[in-house]
DOKE-382562 format. One record per residue (C-alpha): x, y, z; residue number from 1. Coordinates in steps of 0.1 Angstrom, whole numbers, plus 2048, in hexadecimal, padded with zeros to 3 digits. Layout:
BEGIN
<site x="X" y="Y" z="Z" i="NUM"/>
...
//
This chain:
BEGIN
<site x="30C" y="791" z="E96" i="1"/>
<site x="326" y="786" z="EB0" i="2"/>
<site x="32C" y="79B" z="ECD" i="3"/>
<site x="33E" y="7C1" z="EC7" i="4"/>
<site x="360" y="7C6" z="ED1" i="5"/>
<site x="357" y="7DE" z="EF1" i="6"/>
<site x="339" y="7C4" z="EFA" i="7"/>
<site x="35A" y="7AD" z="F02" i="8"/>
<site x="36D" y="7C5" z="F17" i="9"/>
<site x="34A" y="7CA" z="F2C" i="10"/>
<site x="347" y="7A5" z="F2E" i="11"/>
<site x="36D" y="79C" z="F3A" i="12"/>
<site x="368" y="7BA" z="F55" i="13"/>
<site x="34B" y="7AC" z="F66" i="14"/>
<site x="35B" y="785" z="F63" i="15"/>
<site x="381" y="78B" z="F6A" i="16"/>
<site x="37D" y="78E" z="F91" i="17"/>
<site x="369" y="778" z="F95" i="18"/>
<site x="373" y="75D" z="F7C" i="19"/>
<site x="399" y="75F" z="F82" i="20"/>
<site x="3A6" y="745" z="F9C" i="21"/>
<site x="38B" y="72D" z="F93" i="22"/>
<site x="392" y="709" z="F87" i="23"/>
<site x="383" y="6FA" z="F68" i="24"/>
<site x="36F" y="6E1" z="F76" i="25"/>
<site x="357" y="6D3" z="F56" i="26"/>
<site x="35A" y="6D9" z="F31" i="27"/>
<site x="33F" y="6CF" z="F19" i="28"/>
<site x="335" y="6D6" z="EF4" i="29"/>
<site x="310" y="6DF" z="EF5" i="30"/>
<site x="308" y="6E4" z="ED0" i="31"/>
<site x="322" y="6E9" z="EAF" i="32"/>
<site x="338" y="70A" z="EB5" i="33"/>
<site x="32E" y="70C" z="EDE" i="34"/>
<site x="346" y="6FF" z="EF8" i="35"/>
<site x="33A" y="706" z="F1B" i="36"/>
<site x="355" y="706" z="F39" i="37"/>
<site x="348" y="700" z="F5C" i="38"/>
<site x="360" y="719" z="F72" i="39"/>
<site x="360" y="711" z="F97" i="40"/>
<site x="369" y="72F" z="FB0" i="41"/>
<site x="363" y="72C" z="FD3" i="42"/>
<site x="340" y="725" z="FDB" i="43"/>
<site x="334" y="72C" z="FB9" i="44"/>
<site x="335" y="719" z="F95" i="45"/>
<site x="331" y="730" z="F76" i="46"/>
<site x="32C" y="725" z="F53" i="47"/>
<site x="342" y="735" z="F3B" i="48"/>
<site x="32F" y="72F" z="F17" i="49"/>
<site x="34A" y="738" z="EFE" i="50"/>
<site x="33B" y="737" z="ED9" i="51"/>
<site x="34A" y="73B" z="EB8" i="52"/>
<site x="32E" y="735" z="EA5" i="53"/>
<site x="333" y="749" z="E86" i="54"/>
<site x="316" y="760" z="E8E" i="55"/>
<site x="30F" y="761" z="EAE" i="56"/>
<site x="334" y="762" z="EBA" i="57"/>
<site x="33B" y="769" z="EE0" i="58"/>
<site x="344" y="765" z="F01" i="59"/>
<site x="32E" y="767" z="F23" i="60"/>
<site x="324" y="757" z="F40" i="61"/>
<site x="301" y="744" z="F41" i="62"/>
<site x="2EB" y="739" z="F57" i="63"/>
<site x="2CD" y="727" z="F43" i="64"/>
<site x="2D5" y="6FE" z="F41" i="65"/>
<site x="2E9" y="6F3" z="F20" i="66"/>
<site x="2E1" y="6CE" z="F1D" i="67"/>
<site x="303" y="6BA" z="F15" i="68"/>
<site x="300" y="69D" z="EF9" i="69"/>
<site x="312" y="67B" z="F06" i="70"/>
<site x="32D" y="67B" z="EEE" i="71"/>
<site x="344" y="69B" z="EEB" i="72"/>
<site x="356" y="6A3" z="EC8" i="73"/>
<site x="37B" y="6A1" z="EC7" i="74"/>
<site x="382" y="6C4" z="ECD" i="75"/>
<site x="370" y="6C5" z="EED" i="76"/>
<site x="380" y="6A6" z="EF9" i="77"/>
<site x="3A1" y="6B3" z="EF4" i="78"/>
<site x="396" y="6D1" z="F08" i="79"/>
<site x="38D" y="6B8" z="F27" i="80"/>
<site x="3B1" y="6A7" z="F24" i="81"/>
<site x="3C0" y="6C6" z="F25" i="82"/>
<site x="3AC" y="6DF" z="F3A" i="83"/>
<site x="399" y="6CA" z="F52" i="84"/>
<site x="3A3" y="6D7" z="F77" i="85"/>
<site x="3B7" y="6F3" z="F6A" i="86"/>
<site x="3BD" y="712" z="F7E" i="87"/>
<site x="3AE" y="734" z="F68" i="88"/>
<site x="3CC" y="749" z="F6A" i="89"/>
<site x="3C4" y="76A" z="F54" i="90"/>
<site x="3A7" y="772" z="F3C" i="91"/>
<site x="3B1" y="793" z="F2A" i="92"/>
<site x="3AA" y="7A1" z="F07" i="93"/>
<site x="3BE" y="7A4" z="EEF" i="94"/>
<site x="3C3" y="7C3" z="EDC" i="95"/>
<site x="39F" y="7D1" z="EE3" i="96"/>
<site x="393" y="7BD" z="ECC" i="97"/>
<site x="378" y="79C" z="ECF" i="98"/>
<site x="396" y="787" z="ED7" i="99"/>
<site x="396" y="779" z="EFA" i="100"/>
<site x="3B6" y="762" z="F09" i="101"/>
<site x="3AD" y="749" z="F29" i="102"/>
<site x="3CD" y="746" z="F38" i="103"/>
<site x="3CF" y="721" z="F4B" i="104"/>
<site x="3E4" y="70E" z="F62" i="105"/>
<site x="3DC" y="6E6" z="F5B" i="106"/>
<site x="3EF" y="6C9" z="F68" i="107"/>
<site x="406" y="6C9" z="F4D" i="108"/>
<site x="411" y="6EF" z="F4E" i="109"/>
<site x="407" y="70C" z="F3E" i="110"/>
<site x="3EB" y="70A" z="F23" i="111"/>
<site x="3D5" y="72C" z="F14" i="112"/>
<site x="3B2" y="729" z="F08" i="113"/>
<site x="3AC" y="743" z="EE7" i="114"/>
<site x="38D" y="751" z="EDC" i="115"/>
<site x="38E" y="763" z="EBC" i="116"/>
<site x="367" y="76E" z="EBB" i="117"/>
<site x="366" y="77B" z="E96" i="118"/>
<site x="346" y="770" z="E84" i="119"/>
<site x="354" y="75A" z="E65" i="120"/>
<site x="373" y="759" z="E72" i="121"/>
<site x="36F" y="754" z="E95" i="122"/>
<site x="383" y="733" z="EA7" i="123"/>
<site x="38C" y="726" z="EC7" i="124"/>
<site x="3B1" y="71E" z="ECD" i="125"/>
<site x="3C3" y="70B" z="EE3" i="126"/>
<site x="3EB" y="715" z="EEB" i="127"/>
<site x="405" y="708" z="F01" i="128"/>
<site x="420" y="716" z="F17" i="129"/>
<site x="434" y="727" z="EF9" i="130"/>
<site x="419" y="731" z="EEF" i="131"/>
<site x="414" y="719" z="ED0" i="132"/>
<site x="3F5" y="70F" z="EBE" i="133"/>
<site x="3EF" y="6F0" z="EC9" i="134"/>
<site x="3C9" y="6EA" z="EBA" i="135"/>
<site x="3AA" y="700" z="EAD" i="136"/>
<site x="385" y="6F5" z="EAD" i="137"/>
<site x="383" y="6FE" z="E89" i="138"/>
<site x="39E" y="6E6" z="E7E" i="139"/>
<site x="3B9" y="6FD" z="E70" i="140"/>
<site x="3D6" y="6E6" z="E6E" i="141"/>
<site x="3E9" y="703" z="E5E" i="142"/>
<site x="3EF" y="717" z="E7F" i="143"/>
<site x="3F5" y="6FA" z="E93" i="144"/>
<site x="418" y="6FB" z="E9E" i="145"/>
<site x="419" y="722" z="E97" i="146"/>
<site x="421" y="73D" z="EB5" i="147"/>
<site x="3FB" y="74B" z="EBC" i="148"/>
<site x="3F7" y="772" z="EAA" i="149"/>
<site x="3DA" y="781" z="EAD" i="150"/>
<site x="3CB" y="785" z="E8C" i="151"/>
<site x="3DD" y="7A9" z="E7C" i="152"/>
<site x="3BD" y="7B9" z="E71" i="153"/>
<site x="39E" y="7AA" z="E80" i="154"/>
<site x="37C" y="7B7" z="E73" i="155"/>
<site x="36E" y="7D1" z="E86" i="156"/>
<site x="349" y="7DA" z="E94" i="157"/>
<site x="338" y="7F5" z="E9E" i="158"/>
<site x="33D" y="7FB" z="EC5" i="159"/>
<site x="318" y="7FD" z="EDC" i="160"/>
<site x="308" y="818" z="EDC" i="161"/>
<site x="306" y="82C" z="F05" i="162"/>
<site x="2E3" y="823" z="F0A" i="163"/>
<site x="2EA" y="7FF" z="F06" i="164"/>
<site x="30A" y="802" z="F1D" i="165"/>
<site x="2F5" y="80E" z="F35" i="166"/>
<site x="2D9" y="7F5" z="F30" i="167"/>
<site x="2F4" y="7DE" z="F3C" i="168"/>
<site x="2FD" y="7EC" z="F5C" i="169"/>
<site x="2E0" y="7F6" z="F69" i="170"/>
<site x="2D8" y="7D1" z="F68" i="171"/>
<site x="2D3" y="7BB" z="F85" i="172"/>
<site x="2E2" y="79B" z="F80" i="173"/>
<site x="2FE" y="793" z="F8D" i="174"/>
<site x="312" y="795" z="F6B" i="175"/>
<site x="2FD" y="7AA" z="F5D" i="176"/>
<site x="30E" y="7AE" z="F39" i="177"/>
<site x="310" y="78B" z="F37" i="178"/>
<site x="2E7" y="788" z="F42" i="179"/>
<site x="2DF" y="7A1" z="F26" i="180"/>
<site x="2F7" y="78F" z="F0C" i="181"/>
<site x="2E7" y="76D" z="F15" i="182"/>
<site x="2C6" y="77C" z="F0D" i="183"/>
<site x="2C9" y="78C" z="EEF" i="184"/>
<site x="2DC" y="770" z="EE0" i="185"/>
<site x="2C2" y="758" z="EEF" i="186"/>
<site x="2A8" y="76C" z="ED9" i="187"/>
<site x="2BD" y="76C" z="EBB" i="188"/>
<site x="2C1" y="745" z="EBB" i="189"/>
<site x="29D" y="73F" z="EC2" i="190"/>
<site x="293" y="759" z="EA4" i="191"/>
<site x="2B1" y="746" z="E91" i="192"/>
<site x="2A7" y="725" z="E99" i="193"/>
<site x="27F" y="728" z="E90" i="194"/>
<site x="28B" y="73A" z="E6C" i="195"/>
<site x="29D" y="71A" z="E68" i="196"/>
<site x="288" y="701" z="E71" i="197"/>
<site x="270" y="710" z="E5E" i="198"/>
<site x="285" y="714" z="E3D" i="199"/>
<site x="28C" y="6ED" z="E45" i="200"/>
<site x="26A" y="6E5" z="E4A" i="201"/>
<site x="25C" y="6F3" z="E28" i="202"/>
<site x="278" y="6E2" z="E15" i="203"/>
<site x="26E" y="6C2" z="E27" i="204"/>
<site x="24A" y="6C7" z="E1E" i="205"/>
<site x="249" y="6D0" z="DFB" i="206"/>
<site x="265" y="6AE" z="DF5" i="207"/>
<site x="24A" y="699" z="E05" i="208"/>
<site x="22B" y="6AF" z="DF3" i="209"/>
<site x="240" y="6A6" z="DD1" i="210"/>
<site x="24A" y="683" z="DDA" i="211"/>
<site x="223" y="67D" z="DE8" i="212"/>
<site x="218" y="68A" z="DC8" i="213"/>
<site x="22B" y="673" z="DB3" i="214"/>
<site x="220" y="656" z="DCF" i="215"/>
<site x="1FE" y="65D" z="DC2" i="216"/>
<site x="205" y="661" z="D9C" i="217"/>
<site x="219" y="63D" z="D9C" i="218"/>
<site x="1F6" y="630" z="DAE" i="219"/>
<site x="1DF" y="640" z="D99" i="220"/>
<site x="1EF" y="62D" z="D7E" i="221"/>
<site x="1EE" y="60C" z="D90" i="222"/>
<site x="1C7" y="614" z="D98" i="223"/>
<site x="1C8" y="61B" z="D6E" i="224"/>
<site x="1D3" y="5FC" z="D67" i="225"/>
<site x="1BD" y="5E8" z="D7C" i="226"/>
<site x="19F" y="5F3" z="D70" i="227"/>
<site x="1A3" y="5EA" z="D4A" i="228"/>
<site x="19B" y="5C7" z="D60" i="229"/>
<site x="17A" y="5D4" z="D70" i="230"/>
<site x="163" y="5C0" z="D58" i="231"/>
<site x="176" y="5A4" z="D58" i="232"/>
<site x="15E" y="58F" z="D6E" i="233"/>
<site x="147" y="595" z="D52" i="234"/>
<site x="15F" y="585" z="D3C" i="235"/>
<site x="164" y="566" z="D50" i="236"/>
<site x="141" y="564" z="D57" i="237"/>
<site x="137" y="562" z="D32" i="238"/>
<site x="152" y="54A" z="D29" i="239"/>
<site x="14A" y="533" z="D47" i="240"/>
<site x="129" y="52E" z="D38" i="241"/>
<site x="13B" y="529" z="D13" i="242"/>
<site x="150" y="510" z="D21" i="243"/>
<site x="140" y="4F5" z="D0B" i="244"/>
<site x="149" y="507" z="CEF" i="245"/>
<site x="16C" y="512" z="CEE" i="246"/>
<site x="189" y="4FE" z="CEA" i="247"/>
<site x="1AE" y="507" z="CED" i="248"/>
<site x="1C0" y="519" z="CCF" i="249"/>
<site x="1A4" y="534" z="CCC" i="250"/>
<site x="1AD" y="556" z="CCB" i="251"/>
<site x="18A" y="565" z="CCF" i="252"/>
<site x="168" y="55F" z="CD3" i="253"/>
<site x="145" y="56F" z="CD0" i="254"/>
<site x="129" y="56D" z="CEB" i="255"/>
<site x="10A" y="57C" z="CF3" i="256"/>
<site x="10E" y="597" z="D15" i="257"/>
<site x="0F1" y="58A" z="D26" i="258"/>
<site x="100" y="5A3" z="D41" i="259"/>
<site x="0F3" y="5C1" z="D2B" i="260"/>
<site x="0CF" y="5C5" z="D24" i="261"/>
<site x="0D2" y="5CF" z="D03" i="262"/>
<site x="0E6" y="5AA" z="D01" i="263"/>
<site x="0FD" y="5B5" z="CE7" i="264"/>
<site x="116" y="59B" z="CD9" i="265"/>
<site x="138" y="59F" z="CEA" i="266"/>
<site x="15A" y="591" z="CDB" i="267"/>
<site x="176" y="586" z="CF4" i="268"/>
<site x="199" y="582" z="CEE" i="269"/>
<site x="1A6" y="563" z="CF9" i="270"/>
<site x="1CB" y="553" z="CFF" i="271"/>
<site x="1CE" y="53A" z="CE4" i="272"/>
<site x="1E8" y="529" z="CFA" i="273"/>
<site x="1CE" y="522" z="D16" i="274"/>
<site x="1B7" y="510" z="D1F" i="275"/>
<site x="18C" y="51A" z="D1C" i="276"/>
<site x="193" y="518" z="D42" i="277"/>
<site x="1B4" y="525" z="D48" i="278"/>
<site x="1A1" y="545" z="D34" i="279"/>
<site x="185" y="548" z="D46" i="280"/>
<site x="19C" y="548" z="D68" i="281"/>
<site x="1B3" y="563" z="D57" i="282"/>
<site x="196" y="577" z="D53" i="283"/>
<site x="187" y="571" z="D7C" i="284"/>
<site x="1AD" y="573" z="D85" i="285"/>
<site x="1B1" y="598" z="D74" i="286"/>
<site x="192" y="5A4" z="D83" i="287"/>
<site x="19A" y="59A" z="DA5" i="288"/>
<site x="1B9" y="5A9" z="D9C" i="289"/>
<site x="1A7" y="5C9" z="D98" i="290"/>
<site x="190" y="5C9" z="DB9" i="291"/>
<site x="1AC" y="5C6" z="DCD" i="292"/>
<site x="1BE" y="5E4" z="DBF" i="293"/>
<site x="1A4" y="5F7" z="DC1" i="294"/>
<site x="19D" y="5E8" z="DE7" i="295"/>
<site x="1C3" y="5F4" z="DF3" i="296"/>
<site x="1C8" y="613" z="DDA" i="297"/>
<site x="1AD" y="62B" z="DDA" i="298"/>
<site x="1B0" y="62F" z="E00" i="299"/>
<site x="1D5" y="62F" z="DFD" i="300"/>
<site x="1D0" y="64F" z="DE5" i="301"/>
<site x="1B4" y="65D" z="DF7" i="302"/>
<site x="1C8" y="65B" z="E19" i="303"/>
<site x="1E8" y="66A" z="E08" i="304"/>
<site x="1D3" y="685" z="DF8" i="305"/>
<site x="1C3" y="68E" z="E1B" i="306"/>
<site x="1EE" y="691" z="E22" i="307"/>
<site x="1F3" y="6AA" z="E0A" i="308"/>
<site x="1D9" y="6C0" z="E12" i="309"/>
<site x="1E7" y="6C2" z="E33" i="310"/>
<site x="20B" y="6C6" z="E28" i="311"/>
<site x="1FE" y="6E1" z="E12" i="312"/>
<site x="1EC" y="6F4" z="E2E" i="313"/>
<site x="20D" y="6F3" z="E45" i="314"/>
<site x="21D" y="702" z="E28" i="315"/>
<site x="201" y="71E" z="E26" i="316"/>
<site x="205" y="724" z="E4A" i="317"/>
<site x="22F" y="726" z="E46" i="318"/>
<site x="227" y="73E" z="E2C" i="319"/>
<site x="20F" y="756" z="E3E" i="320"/>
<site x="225" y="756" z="E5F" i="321"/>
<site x="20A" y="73E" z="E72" i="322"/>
<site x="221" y="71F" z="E78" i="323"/>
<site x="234" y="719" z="E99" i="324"/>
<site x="257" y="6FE" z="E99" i="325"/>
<site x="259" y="6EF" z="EB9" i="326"/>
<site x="26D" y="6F8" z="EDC" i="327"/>
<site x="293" y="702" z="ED4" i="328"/>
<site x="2A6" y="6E6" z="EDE" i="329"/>
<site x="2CB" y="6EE" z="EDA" i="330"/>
<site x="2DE" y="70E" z="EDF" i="331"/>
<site x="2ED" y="711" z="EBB" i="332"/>
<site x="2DC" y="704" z="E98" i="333"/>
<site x="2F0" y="6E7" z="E8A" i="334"/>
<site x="30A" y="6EC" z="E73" i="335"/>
<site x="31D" y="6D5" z="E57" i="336"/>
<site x="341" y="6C7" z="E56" i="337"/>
<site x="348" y="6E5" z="E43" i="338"/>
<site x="336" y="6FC" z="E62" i="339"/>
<site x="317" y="707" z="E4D" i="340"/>
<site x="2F8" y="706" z="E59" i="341"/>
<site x="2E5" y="6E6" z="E52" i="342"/>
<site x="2C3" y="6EE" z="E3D" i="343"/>
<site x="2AF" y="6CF" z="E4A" i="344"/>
<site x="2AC" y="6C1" z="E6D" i="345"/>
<site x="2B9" y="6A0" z="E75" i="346"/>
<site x="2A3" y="683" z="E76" i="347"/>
<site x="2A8" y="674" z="E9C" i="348"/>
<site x="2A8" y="64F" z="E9C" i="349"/>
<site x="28B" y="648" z="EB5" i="350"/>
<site x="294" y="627" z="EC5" i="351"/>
<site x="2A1" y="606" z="EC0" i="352"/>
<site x="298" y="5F5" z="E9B" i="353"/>
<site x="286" y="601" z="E7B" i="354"/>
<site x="263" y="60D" z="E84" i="355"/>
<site x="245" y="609" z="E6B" i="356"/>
<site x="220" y="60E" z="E6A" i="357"/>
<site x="20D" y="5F0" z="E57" i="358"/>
<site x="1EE" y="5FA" z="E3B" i="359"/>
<site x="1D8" y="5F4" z="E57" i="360"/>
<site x="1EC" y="606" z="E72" i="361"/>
<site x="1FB" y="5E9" z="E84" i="362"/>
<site x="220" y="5F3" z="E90" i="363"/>
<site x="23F" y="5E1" z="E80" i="364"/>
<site x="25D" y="5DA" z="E91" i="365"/>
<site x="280" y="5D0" z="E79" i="366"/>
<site x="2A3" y="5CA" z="E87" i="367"/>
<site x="2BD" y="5DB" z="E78" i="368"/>
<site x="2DA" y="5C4" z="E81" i="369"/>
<site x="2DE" y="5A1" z="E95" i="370"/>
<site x="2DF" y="5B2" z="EB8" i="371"/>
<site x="2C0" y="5C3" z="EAE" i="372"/>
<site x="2B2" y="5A4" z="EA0" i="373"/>
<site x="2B5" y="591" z="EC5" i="374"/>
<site x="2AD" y="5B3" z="ED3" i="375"/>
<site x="28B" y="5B4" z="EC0" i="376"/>
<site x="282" y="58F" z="EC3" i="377"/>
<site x="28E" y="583" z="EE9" i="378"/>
<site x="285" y="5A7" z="EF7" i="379"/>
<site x="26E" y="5BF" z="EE8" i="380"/>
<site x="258" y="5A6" z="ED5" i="381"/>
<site x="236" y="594" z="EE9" i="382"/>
<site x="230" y="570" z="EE3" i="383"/>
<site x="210" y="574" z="ECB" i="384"/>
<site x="221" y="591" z="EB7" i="385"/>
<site x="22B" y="581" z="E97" i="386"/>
<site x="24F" y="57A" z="E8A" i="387"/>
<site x="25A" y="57B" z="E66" i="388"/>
<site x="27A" y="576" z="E54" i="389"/>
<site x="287" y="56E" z="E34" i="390"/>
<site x="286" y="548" z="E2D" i="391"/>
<site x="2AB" y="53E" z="E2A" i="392"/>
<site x="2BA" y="55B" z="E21" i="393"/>
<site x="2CD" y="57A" z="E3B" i="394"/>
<site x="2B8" y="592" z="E4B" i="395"/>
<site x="2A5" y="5A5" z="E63" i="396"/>
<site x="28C" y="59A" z="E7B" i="397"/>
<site x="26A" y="5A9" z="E77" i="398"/>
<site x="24E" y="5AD" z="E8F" i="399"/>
<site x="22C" y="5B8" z="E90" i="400"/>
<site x="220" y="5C1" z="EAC" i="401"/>
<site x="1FC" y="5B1" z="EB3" i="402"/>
<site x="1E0" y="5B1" z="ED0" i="403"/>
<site x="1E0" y="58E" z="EDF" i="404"/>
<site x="1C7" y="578" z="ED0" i="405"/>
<site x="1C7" y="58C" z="EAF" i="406"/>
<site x="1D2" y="582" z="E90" i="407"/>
<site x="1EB" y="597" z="E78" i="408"/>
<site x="1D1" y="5A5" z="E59" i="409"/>
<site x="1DD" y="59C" z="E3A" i="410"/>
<site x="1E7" y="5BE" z="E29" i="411"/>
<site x="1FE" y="5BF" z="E4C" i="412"/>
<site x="20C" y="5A0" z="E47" i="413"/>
<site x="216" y="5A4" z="E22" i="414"/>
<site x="225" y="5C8" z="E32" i="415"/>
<site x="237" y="5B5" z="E4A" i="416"/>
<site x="247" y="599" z="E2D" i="417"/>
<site x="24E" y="5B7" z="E17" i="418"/>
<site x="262" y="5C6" z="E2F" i="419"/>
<site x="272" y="5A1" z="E38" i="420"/>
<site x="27D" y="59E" z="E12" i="421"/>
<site x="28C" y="5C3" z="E14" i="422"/>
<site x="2A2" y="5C0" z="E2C" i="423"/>
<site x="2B0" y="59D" z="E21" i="424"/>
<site x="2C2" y="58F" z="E0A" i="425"/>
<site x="2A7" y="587" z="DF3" i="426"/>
<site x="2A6" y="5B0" z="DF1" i="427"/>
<site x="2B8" y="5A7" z="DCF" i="428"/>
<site x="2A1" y="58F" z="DBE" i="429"/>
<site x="285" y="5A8" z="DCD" i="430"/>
<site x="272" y="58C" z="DD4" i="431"/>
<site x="26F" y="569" z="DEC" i="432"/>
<site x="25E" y="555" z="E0A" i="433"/>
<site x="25A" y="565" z="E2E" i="434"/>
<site x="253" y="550" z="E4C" i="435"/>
<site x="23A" y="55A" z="E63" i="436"/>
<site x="230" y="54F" z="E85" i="437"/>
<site x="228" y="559" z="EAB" i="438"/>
<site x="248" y="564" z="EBE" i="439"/>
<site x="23F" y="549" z="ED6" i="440"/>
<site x="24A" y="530" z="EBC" i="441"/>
<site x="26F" y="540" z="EB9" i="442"/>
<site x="287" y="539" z="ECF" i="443"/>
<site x="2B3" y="53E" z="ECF" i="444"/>
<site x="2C5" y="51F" z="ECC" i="445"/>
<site x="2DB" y="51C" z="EE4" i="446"/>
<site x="303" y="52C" z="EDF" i="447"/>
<site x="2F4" y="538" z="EBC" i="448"/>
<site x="302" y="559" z="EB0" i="449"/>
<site x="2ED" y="577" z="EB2" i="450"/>
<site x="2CD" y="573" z="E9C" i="451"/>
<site x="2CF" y="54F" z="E9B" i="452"/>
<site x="2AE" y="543" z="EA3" i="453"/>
<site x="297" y="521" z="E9D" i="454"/>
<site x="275" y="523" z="E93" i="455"/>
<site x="255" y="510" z="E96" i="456"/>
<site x="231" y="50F" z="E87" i="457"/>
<site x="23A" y="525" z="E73" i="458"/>
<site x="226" y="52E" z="E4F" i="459"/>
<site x="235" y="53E" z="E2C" i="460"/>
<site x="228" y="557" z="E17" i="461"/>
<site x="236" y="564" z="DF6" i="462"/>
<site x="23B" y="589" z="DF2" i="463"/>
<site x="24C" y="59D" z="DD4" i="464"/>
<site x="258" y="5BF" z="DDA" i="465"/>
<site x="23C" y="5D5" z="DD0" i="466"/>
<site x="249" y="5FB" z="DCA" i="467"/>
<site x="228" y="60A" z="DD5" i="468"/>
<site x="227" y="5F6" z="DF4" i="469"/>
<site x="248" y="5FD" z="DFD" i="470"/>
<site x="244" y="628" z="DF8" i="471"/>
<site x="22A" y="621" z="E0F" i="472"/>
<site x="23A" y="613" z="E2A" i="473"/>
<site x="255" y="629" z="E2C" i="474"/>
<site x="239" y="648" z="E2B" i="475"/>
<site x="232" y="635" z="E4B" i="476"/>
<site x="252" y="630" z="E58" i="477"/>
<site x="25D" y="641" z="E7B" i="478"/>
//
């Protein structure tokens, strides 16, 4: 709830004198729906926060830091064309109401800052000498150009109460409606802010407690389908001692499992259109097949198990009241193009290139456009980290980052060529050779274009895009 009606009267009593005659001297943009003018007066700055946040709508001075972002939305840059170094005339409200009017004088005449503090509707409004809408902060291109009335029926609010009046005065600051203001909406917007974040934060954990559990369903079935192999080095070791007697074209044939005590015959299928050999190495092929699934999965599901269960007690503690969101960072939640609140907190980029963790925990470092590429490989990258890229194709440099002396283990390095193939190119055929080799052994050919590199000693491995692999990385990713 925005401030009342006679909360704004107290307010412009207490800032009038000593606001009026002062010169606008910053103007900055805080957070969505916050604009925050820097008011000089003689030996003194004061920092008039001015917020038509839909429900927290008001106007005060401040004295707790507001951090500024580096790049200012249009609105607020229109505001520093306009009103930077203008002379603060009037502040009066209009009509008793939560509608206050900064009357300026800026170097090119006469210019009036509106604040129409009404919850839904509230907006800020900029008009010029006559007295014309020149802009508003929430866009409304259908007053622009219009003479400025104040709104015919406003909604109203119940006026505070005499205990909370005198609350106010009796306080010691040196605004003191303002210092009470500040901390009650400061409470409200912390309260605000943790509700959110935690509402975000159990959406984002049951997604990735769903999208874990079908992780672990699509590598159950992988782990399924690997062990019908399992006893396949039983199979080639009964055929290799068969060899003799099988000859290409059969479809079966019937031994004796010596690996059994019992030593019951045993029939096994065979490819007519291979070789006694090339069966017996389907067989040792299948079952090597199978160890090494079995070698990557079932820690892969263990691990991502161990995940859920802790995903799941962050969601019990959410639900008994337990969990705590981190510090309040900005004044105001975020809100949408369509000024709604956002339901999920943005994802901050941290750094320079794609970030990835390896299966065996090694970092992965992959440019994300020619700049980056030289970035990566000329400045972030150590001579013994290794350098992959897409054989003859467009794409990314990728580097893993390695101890010196130490080689790149191999469920890295096929990590490392996956990601190579992604971001190439050969993302298309989903498949294709990546170069590999020390950092040391890639240099920039002189006047080349950004990216443009020549490499030496370098190795090739073949790497397909493997689905499972790829889930996994980006359940790594940072």
């Amino acid at each position: 709830m925005g401030m009342r009606a006679s909360e704004t009267a107290a307010v412009l009593r207490e800032l009038t004198p000593a606001l009026t005659g002062g010169r606008v001297q910053k103007i900055g943009e805080p957070a969505p729906d916050v604009m925050l003018l820097d008011i000089r007066t003689p030996g003194r700055t004061h920092r008039l926060l001015i917020s038509v946040d839909p429900d927290h709508a008001r106007l005060h001075v401040i004295t707790k830091p507001h951090p500024i972002p580096p790049v200012s939305p249009p609105f607020c840059r229109f505001l520093r064309a306009r009103l930077m170094g203008a002379r603060l005339d009037r502040i009066v409200q209009i009509n008793d109401d939560r509608i206050v009017r900064l009357d300026l004088t800026a170097g090119g005449g006469k210019v009036s800052l509106i604040a129409e503090l009404f919850g839904r509707q509230a907006d800020l409004l900029v008009t010029d000498e006559e007295d014309r809408i020149v802009t508003t902060y929430r866009g409304a291109g259908h007053r622009v150009g219009q003479a400025y009335h104040p709104p015919s029926r406003p909604p109203t609010q119940p006026g505070a109460s005499p205990a909370s009046c005198a609350s106010i005065r009796t306080n010691e600051a040196p605004f003191p409606v303002s210092a009470e203001l500040e901390d009650r909406y400061g409470r409200r917007e912390e309260d605000l802010h943790r509700e959110r974040v935690m509402k975000a934060r159990e959406a984002v954990l049951r997604k990735t407690i769903k999208k874990q559990e079908r992780l672990i369903a699509a590598l159950k079935e992988d782990l399924s389908k690997a062990t019908r192999y399992e006893r396949y080095d039983r199979y080639g070791e009964l055929l290799k001692g068969a060899l003799g007697r099988l000859h290409k074209g059969q479809t079966a044939i019937t031994l004796v499992d010596y690996f059994d005590e019992g030593m019951p015959e045993m029939t096994i299928p065979l490819n007519p259109a291979k070789t006694p050999r090339g069966n017996m190495d389907d067989y040792f092929a299948k079952h090597k097949k199978f160890l090494g699934a079995r070698k990557e999965l079932v820690p892969r599901i263990e691990s991502i198990e161990r995940n859920i269960r802790s995903l799941e007690q962050e969601l019990d503690d959410i639900a008994q009241g337990t969990w705590q969101p981190g510090p309040l960072v900005r004044s105001l939640p975020s809100r949408d193009h369509t000024g709604q609140p956002t339901t999920e907190p943005r994802r901050e980029r941290r750094g320079p290139f794609r970030r990835f963790t390896s299966t065996d925990g090694l970092p992965i470092y992959v440019g994300r456009n020619a700049r980056e590429n030289d970035e990566l490989t000329f400045s972030f990258a150590k001579s013994d980290d290794l350098w992959l890229h897409a054989q003859g194709a467009p794409g990314s440099h990728v580097v893993i980052r390695l101890e010196k002396g130490s080689d790149a283990p191999v469920d890295t390095l096929r990590d490392a060529a996956t990601l190579a193939v992604l971001y190439s190119d050969l993302k298309k055929a989903g498949k294709g050779d990546v170069i590999y080799t020390r950092r040391k052994w890639v240099r920039k050919a002189k006047g080349a274009n950004p990216g443009s590199v020549i490499v030496t000693q370098e190795k090739t491995v073949f790497v397909r895009l493997d689905k499972s692999r790829l889930d996994a990385l980006k359940q790594r990713s940072l």
